[in-house]
py3Dmol code that shows the C-alpha trace and the ligand (Angstrom):
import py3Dmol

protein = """\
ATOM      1  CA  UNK A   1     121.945 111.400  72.955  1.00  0.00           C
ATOM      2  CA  UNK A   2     119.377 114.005  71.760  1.00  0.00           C
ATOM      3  CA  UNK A   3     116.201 113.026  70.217  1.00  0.00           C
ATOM      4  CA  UNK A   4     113.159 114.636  68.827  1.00  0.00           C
ATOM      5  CA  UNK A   5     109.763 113.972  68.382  1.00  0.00           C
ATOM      6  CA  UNK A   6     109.000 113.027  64.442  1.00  0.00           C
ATOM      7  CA  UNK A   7     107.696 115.833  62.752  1.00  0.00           C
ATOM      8  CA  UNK A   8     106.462 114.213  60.429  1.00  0.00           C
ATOM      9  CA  UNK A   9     103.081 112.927  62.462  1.00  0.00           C
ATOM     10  CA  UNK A  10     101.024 113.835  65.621  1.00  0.00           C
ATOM     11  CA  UNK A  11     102.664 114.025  68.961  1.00  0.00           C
ATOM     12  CA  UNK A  12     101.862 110.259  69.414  1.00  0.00           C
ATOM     13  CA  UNK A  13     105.957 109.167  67.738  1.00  0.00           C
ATOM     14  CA  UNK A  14     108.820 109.417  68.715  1.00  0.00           C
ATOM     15  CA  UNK A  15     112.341 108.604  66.981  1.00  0.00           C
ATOM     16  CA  UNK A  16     114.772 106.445  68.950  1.00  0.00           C
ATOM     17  CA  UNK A  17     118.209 105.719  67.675  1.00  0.00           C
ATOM     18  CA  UNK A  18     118.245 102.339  65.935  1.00  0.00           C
ATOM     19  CA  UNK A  19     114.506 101.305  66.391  1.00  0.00           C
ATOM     20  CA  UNK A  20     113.272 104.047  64.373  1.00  0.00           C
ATOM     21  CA  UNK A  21     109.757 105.559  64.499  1.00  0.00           C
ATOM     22  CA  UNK A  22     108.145 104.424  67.455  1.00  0.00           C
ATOM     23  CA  UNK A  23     104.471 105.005  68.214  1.00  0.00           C
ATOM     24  CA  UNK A  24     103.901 105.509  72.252  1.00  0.00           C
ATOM     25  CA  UNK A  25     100.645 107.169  74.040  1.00  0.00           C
ATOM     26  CA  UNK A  26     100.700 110.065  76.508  1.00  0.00           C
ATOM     27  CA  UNK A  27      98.236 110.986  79.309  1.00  0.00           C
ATOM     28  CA  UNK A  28     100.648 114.683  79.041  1.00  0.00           C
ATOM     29  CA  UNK A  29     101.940 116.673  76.209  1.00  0.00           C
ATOM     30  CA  UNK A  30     105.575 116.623  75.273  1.00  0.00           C
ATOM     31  CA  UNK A  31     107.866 118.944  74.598  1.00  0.00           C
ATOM     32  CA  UNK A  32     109.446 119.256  71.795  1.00  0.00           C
ATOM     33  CA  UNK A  33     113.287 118.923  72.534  1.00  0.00           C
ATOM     34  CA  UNK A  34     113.615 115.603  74.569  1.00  0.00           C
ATOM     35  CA  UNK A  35     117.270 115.128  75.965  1.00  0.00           C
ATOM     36  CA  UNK A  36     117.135 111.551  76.428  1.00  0.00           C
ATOM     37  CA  UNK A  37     114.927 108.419  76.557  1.00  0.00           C
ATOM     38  CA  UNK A  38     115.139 105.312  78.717  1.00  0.00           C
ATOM     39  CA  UNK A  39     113.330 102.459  77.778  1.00  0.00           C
ATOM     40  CA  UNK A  40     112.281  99.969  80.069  1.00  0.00           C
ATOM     41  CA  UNK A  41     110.130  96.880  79.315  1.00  0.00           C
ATOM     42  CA  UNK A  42     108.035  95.574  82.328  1.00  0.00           C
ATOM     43  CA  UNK A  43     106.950  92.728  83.429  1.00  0.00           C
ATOM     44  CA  UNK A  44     104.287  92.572  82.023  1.00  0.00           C
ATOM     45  CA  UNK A  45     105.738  92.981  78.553  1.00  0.00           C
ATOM     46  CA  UNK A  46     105.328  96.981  77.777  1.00  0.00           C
ATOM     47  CA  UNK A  47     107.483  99.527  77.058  1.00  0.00           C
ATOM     48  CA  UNK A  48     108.232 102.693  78.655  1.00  0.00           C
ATOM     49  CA  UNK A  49     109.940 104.990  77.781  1.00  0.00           C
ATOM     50  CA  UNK A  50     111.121 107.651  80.525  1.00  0.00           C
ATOM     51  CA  UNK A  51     112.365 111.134  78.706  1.00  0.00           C
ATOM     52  CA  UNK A  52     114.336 113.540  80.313  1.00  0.00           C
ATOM     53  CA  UNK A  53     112.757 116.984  79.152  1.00  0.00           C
ATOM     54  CA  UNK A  54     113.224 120.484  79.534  1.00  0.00           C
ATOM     55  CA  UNK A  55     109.962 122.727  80.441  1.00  0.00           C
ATOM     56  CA  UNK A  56     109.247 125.257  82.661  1.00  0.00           C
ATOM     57  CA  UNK A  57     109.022 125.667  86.231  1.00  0.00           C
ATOM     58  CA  UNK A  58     105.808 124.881  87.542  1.00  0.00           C
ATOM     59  CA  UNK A  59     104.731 126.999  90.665  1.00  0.00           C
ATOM     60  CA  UNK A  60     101.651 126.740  92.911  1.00  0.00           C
ATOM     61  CA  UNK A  61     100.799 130.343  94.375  1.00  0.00           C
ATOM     62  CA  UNK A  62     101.592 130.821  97.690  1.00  0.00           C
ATOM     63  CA  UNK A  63      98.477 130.530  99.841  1.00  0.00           C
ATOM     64  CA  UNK A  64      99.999 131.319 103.062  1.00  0.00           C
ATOM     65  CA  UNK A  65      98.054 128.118 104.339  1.00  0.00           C
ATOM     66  CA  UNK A  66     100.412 125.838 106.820  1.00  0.00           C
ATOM     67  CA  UNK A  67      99.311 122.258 107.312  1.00  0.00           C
ATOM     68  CA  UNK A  68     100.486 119.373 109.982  1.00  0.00           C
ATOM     69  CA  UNK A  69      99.556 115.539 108.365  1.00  0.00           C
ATOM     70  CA  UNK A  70      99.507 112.413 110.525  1.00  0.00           C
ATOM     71  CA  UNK A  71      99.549 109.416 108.884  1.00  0.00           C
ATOM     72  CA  UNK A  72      97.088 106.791 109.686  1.00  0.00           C
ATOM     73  CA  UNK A  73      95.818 103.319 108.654  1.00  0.00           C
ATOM     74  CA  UNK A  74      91.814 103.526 108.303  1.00  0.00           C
ATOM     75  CA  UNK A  75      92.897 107.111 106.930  1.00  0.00           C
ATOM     76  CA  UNK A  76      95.599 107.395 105.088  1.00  0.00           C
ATOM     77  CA  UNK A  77      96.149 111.370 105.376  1.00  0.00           C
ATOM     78  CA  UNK A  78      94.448 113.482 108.340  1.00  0.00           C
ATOM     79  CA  UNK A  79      95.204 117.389 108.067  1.00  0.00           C
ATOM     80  CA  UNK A  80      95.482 119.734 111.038  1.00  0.00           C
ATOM     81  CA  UNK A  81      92.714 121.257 109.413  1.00  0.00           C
ATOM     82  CA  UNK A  82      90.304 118.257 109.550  1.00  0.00           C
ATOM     83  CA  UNK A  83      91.036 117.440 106.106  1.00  0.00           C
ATOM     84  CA  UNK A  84      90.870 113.195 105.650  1.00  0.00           C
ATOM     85  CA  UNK A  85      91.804 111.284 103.199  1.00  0.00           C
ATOM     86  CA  UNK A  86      91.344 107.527 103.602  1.00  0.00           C
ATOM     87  CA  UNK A  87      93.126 104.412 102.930  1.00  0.00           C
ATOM     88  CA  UNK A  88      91.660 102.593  99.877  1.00  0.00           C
ATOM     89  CA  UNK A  89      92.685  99.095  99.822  1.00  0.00           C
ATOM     90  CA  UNK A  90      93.363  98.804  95.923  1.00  0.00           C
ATOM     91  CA  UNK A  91      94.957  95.191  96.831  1.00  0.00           C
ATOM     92  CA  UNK A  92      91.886  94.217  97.989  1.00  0.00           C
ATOM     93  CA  UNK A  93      89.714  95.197  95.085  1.00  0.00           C
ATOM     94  CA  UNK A  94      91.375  92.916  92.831  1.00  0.00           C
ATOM     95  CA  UNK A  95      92.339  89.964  95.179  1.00  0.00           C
ATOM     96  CA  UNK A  96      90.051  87.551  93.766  1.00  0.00           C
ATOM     97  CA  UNK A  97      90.902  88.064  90.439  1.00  0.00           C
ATOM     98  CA  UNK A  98      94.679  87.946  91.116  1.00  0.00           C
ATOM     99  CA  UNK A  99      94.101  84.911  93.750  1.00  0.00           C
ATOM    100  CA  UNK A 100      92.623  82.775  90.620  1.00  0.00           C
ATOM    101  CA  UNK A 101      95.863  83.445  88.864  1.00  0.00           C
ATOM    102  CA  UNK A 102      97.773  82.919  91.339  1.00  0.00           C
ATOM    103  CA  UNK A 103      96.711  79.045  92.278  1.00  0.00           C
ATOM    104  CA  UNK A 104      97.287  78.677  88.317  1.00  0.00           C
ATOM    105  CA  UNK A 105     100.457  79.570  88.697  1.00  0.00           C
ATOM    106  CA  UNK A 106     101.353  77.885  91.682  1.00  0.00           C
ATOM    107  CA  UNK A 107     100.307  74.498  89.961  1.00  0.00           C
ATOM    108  CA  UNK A 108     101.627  75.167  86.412  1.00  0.00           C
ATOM    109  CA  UNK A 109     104.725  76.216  87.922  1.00  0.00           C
ATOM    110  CA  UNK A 110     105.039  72.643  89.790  1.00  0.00           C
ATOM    111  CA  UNK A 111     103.756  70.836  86.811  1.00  0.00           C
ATOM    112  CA  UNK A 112     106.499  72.303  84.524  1.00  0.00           C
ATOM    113  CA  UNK A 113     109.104  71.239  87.133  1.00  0.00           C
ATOM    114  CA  UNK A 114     108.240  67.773  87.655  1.00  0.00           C
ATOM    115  CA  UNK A 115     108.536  67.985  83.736  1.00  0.00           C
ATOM    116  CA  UNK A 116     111.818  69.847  83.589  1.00  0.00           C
ATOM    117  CA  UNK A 117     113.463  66.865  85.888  1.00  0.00           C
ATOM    118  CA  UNK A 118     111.825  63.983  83.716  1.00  0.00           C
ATOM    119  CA  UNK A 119     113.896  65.631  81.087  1.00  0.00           C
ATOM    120  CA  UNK A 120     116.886  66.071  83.148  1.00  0.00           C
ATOM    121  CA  UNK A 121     116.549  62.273  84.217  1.00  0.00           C
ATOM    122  CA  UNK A 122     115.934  61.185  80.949  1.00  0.00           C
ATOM    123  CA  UNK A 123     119.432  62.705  79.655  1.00  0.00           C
ATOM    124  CA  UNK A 124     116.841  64.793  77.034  1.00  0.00           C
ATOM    125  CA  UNK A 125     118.850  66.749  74.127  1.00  0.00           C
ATOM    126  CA  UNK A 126     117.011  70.051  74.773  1.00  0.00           C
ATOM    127  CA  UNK A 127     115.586  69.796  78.191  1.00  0.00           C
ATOM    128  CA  UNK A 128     112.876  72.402  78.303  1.00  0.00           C
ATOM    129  CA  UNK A 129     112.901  75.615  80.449  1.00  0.00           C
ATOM    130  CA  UNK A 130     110.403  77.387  82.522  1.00  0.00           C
ATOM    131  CA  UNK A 131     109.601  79.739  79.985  1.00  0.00           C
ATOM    132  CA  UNK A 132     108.968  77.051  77.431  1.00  0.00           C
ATOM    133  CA  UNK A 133     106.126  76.287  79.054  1.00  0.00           C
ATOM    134  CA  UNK A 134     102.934  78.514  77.378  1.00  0.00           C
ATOM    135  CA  UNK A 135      99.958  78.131  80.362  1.00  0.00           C
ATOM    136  CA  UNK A 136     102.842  78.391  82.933  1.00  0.00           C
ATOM    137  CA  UNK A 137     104.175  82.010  81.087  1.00  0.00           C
ATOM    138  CA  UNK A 138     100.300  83.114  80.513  1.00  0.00           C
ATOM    139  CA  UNK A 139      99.754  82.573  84.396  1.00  0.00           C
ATOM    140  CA  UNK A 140     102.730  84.151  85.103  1.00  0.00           C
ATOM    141  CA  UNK A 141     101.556  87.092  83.118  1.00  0.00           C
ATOM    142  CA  UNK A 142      98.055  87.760  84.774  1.00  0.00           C
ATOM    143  CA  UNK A 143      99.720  87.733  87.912  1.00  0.00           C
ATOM    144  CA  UNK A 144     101.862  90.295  86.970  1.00  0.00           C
ATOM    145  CA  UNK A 145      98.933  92.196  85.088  1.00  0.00           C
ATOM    146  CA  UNK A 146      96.981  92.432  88.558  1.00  0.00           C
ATOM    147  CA  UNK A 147     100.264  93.716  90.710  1.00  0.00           C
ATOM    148  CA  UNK A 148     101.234  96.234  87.818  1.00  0.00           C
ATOM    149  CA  UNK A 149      97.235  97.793  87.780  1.00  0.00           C
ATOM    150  CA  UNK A 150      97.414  97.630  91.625  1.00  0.00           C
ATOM    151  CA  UNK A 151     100.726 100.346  91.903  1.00  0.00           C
ATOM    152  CA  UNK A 152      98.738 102.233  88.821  1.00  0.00           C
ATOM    153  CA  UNK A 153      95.966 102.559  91.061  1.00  0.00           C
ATOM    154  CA  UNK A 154      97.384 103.136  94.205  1.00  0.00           C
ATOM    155  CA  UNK A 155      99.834 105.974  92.516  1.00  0.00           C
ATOM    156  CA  UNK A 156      97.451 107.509  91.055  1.00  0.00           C
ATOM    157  CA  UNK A 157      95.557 107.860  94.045  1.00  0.00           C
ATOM    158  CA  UNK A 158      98.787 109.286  95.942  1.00  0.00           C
ATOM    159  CA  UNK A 159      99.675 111.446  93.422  1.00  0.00           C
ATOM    160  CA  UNK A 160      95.755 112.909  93.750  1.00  0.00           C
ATOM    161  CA  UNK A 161      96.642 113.486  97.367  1.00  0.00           C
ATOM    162  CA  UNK A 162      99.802 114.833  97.075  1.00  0.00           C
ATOM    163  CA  UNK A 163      99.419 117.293  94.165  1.00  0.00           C
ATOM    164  CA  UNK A 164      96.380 119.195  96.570  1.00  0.00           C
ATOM    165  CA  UNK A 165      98.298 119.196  99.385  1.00  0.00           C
ATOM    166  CA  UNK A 166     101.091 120.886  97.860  1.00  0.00           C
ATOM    167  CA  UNK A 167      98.949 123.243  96.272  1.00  0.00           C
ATOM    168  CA  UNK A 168      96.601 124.217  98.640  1.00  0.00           C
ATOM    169  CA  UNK A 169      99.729 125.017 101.456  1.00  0.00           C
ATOM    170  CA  UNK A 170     103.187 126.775 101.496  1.00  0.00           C
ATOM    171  CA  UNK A 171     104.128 124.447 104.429  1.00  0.00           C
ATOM    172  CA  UNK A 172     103.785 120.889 105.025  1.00  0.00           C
ATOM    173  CA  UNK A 173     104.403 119.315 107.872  1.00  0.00           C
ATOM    174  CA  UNK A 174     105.017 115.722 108.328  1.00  0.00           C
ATOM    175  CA  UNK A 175     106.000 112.864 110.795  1.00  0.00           C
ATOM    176  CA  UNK A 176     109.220 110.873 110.174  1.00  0.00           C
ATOM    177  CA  UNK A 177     108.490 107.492 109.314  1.00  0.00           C
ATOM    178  CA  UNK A 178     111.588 105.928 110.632  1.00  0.00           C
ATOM    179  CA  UNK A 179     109.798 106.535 114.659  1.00  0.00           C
ATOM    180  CA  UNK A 180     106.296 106.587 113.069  1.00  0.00           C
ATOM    181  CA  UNK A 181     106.456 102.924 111.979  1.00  0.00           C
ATOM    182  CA  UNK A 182     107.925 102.180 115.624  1.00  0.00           C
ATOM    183  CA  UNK A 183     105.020 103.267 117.698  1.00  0.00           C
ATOM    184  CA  UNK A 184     102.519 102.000 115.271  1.00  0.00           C
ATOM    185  CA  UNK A 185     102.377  98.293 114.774  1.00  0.00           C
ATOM    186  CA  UNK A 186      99.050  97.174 112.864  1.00  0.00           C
ATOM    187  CA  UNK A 187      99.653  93.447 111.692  1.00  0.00           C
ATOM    188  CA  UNK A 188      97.856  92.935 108.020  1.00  0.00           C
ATOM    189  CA  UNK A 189      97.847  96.474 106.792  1.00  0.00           C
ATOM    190  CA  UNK A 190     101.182  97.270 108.092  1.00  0.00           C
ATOM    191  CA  UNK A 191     103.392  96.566 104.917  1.00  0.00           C
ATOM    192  CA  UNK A 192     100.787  98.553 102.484  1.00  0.00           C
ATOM    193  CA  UNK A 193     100.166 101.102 104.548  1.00  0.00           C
ATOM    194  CA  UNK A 194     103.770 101.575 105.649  1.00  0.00           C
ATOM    195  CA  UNK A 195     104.687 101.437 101.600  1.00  0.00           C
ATOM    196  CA  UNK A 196     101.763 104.033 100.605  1.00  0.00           C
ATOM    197  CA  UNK A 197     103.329 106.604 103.663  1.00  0.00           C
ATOM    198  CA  UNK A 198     106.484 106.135 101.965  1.00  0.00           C
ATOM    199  CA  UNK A 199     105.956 106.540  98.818  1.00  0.00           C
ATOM    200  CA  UNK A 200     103.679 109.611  99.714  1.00  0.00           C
ATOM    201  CA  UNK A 201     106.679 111.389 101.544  1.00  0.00           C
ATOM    202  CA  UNK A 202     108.510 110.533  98.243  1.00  0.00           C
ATOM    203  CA  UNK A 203     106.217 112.608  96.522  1.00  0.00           C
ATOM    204  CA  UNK A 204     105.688 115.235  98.932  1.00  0.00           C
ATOM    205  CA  UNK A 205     109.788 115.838  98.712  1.00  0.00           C
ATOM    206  CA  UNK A 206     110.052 116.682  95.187  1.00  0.00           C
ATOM    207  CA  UNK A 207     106.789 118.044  94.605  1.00  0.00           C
ATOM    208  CA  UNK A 208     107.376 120.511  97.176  1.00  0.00           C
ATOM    209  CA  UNK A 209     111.229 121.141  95.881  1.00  0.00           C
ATOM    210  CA  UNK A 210     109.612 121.655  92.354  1.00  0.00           C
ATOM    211  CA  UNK A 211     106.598 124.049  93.029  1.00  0.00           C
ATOM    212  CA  UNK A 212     108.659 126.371  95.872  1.00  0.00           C
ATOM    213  CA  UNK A 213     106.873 125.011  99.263  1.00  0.00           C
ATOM    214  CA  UNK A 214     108.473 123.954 101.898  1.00  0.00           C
ATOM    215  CA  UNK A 215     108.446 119.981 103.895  1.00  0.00           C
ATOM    216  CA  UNK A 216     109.129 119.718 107.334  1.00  0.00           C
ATOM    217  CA  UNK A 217     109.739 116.276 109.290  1.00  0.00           C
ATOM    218  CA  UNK A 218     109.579 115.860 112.475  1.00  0.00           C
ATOM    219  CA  UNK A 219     109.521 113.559 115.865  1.00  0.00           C
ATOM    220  CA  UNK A 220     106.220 112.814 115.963  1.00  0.00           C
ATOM    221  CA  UNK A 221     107.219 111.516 119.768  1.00  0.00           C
ATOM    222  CA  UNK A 222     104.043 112.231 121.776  1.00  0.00           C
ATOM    223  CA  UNK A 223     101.632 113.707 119.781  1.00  0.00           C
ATOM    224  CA  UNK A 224      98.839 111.586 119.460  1.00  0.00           C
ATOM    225  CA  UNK A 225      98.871 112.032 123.579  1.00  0.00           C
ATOM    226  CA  UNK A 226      99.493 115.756 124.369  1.00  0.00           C
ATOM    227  CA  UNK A 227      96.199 118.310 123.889  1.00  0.00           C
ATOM    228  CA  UNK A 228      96.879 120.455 120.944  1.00  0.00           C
ATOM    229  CA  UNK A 229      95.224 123.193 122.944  1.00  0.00           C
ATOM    230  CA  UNK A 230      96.557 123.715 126.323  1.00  0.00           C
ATOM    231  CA  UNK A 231      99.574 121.077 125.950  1.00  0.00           C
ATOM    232  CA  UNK A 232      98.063 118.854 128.938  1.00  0.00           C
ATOM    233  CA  UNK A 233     100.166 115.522 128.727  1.00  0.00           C
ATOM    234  CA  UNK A 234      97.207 112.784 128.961  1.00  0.00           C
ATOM    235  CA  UNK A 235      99.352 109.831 128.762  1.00  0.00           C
ATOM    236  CA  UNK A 236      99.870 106.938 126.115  1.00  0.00           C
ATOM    237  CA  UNK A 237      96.485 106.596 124.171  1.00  0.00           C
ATOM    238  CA  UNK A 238      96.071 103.252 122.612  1.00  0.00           C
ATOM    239  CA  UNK A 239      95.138 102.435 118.709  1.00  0.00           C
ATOM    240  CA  UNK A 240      91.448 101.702 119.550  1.00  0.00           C
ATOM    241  CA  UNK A 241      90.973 105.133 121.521  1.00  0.00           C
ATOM    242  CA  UNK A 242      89.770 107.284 118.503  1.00  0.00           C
ATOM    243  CA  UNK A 243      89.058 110.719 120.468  1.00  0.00           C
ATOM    244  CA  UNK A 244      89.320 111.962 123.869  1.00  0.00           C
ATOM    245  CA  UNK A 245      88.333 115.103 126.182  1.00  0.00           C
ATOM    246  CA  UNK A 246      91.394 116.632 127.549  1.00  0.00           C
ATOM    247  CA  UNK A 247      91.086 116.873 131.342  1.00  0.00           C
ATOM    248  CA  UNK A 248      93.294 119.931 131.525  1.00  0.00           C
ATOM    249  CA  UNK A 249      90.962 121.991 129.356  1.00  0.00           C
ATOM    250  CA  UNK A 250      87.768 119.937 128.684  1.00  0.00           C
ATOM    251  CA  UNK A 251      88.381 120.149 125.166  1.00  0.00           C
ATOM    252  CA  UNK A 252      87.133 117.151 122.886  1.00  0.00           C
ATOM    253  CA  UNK A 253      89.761 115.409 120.590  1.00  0.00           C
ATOM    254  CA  UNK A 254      89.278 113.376 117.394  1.00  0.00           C
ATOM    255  CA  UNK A 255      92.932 111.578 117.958  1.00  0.00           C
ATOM    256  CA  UNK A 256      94.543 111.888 114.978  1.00  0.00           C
ATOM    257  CA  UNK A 257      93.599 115.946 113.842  1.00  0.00           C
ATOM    258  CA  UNK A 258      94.509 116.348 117.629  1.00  0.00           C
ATOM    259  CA  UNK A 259      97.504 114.951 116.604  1.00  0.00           C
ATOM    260  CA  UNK A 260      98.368 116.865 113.128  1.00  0.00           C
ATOM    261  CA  UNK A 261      98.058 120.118 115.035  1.00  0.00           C
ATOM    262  CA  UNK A 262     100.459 119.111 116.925  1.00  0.00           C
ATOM    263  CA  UNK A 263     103.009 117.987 114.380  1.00  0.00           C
ATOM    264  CA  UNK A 264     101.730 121.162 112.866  1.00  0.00           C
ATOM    265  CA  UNK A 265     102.717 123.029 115.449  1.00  0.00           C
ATOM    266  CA  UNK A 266     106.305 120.942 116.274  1.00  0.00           C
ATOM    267  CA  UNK A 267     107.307 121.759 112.807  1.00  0.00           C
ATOM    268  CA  UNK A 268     106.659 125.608 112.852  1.00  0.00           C
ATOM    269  CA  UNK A 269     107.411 126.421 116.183  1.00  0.00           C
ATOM    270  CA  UNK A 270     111.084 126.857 117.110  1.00  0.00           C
ATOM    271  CA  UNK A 271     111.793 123.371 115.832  1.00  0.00           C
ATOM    272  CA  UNK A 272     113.885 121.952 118.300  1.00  0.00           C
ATOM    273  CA  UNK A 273     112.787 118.668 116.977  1.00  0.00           C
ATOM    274  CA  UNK A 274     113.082 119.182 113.315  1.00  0.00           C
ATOM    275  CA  UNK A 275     115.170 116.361 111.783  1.00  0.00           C
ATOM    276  CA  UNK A 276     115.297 117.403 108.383  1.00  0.00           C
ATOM    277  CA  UNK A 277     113.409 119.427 106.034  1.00  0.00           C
ATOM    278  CA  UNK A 278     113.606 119.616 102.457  1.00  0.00           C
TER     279      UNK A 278
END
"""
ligand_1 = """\
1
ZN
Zn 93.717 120.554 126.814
"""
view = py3Dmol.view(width=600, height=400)
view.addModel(protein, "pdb")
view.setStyle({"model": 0}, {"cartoon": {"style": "trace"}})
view.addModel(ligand_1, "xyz")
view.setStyle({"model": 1}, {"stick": {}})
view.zoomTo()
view.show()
């Protein structure tokens, strides 16, 4: 299939097979030749539309900058450098708002039920359906509204992160999740967080493949305990220990940049512990 953008208005149509002349906004520019749309309507009732383009290679410069990340819960990135980025709970922002839809729901949802099996009982012609059921759809709807700004927001804000750390450095190295999530446990934030490191390494893998820099994972066994300056091995450090002087050196740690230098320095040394990179 091989569509084009309508020539005959601004950049803001664009001509799908069958449908015709669609209007759709843009944060980007297109390009001209498109090679082929998917639309996709979400919950929330808009469309998307998801065109495979061709355009030009973008490429950061090299900076000849290396960088180790942990990945944390009160911050969401910490660089080797000192560089933090924290965790913004977007979920919590709107939770009252959603919350207020979300008893609606709950109780339209039951109401419509106990409706729907009066009808079944009463051997009804047309027995209604969920859907038939307006305050129970427009509930269902601002429920939806809040989750779908919620991943907007929280994207956004990952995409922020991830577009400066692949420009600023030529090498980024990361922890692999898979152990990470292992040592880690941290009860209410665990599922967000754990989704936002995810998504983030997501990113970092084709962002990297796309601008020429390179991502390194790694074990990250040990490294919030071992000094990233003389290698002294000081011992399991639990969550609520957030910086410690080494004993082997004196040296004073904040935990977790202690601990990106040494993923930092796991994924550019020899890399014995390298598990993939992309
Ligand atoms: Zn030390």
């Amino acid at each position: 299939m091989c569509l084009q953008l309508s020539k005959s208005s601004n950049k803001h149509h664009v001509k799908l097979p069958k449908l015709g002349i669609m209007r759709f906004k843009a944060g980007i520019k297109i390009p001209e030749k498109i090679k082929s749309v998917t639309v996709r309507l979400s919950p929330t009732g808009k469309y998307y539309a998801v065109l495979l383009v061709e355009y030009e290679k973008q490429t950061f410069n090299k900076t000849g900058r290396q960088l180790g990340i942990d990945l944390g819960v009160a911050d969401l990135v910490i660089g080797s450098d000192g560089i933090k980025f924290p965790t913004i709970r977007f979920d919590k922002i709107l939770a009252r708002k959603k919350h207020y839809w979300e008893k609606r729901l709950a109780r339209r949802r039951l109401q419509a039920q106990k409706e729907i099996a009066w009808d079944k009982h009463n051997k009804v012609l047309n027995p209604r359906c969920l859907d038939d059921f307006k305050n129970y759809k427009k509930a269902k709807l601002m429920v939806a509204e809040y989750n779908e700004k919620m991943t907007n927001q929280r994207n956004d804000y990952l995409h922020k992160i991830t577009v400066q750390l692949v420009k600023d450095n030529d090498v980024i190295v990361m922890e692999d999740l898979k152990a990470k999530n292992l040592l880690r446990n941290h009860k209410l934030s665990r599922a967000i967080v754990n989704q936002s490191w995810r998504e983030m390494r997501r990113m970092l893998e084709y962002k990297c493949a796309w601008c020429g820099k390179t991502l390194v994972i790694v074990n990250p066994y040990k490294t919030s305990q071992i000094c990233s300056e003389c290698g002294y091995d000081d011992g399991k450090h639990t969550l609520d220990i957030r910086d410690w002087t080494c004993p082997g050196c004196g040296h004073h740690h904040d935990r977790d940049i202690n601990a990106a230098k040494n993923i930092l320095r796991l994924g550019t040394s020899l890399g014995k512990r390298v598990v993939t990179s992309a």
